[in-house]
N, C-alpha and C positions, 0 to 999 in steps of 0.2 A: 921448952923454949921460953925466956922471960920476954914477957910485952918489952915493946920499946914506946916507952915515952913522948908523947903530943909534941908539936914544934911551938914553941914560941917566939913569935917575932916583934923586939920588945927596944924600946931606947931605951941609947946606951950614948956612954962618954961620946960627941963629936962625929953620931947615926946615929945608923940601926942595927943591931944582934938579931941572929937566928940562934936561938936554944933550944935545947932536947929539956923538955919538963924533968925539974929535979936537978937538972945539972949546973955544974958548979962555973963549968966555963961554956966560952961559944962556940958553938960550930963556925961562924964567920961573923966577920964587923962588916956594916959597910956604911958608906956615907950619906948613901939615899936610901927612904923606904923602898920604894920601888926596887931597889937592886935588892933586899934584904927578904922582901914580899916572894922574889922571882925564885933565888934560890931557897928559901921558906917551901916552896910549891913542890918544886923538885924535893927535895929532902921527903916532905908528907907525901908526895906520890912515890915515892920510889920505897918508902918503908910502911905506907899503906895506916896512918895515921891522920888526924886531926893536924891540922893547924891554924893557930889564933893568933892575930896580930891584934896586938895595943896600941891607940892613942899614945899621943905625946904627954897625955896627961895621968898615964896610966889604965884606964879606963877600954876595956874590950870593945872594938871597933866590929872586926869579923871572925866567925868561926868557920871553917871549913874541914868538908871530911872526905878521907880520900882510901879510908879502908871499907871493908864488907859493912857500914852499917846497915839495920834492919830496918830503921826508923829515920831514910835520909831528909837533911832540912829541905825544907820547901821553897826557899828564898832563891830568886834568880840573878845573885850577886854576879856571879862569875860563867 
């Protein structure tokens, strides 16, 4: 079974894009983070993945993990 690729949650033209790492299009647009952030969440918990969302400026804001890590972060972001 091939890994499925980390979510990124990334600006985009006019929002935000939820992306599967590597890929070439979005899984959705939307026009607030927060609406981009929520289905980001869902997406990595339901395929048991990472998900990172980016600043406006590019610039990695949060990482969250939502498969079997071994080594879970320590931060009480969420």
């Amino acid at each position: 079974m091939a890994k499925k690729g980390n979510i990124w949650i990334v600006p985009h033209k006019g929002g935000w894009a939820v992306k599967r790492e590597k890929a070439q299009r979005s899984i959705v647009v939307t026009p607030t983070k927060a609406e981009a952030e929520e289905k980001g969440r869902q997406v990595g918990k339901n395929n048991k993945v990472n998900v990172i969302t980016q600043r406006k400026d590019g610039t990695i804001q949060s990482h969250d993990s939502y498969g079997n890590d071994p080594n879970p972060p320590q931060d009480k972001e969420h």
